[in-house]
C-alpha positions as CSV (number, residue, x, y, z in Angstrom):
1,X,59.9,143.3,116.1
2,X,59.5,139.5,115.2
3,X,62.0,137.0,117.9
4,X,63.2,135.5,115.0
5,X,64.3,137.2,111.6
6,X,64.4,134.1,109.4
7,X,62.8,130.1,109.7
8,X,65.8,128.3,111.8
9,X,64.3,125.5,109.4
10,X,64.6,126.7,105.8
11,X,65.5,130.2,106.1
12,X,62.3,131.9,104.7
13,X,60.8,135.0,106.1
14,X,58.7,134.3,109.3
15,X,55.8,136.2,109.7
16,X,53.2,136.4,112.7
17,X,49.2,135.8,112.6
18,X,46.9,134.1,114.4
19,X,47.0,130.5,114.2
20,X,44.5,127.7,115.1
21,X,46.4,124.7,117.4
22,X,44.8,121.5,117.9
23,X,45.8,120.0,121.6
24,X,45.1,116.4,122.5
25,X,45.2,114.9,125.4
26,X,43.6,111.8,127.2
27,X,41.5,110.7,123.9
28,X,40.1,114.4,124.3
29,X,40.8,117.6,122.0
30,X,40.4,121.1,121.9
31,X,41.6,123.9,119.5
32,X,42.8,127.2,120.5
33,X,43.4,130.5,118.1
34,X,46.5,131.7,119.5
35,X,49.1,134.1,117.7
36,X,52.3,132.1,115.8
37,X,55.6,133.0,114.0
38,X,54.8,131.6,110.6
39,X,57.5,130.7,107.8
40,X,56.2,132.0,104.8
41,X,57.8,129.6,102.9
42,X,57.7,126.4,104.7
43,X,54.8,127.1,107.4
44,X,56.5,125.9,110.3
45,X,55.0,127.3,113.4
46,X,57.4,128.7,116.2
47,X,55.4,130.2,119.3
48,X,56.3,132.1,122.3
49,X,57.2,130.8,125.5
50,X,53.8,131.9,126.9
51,X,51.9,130.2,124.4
52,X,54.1,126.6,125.2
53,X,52.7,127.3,128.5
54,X,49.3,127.5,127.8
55,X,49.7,124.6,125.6
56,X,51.3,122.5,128.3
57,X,48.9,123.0,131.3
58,X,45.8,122.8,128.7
59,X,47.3,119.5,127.7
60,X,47.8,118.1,131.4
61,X,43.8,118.9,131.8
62,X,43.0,117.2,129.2
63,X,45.1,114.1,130.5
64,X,43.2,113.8,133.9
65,X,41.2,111.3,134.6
66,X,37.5,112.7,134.9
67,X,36.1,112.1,138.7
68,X,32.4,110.5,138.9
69,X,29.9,113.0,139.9
């Protein structure tokens, strides 16, 4: 069973599949293929609260400054 029955955006039928999500962060990037509710109609993307997670602390990695070796 999908979270959400319709797009809270334009109403069209959400459906999930495997998505690929760019992340950026302190002038560096890195895409991840993670599973997304779709809109079939529009494409938004809505994602779990997991995957927001993920995003977030892959994100603040990405921000840190990089210590000389």
């Amino acid at each position: 069973m999908l979270p959400f029955e319709k797009c809270p955006v334009c109403a069209g039928q959400i459906v999930e599949k495997e998505v690929n999500e760019k992340i950026k962060g302190g002038g560096k990037a890195v895409t991840l293929k993670v599973r997304a509710y779709v809109c079939s109609q529009c494409s938004e993307r809505l994602y779990s609260l997991d995957i927001v997670k993920k995003f977030e602390r892959i994100k603040a990695q990405l921000e840190r400054p990089v210590s000389p070796t």
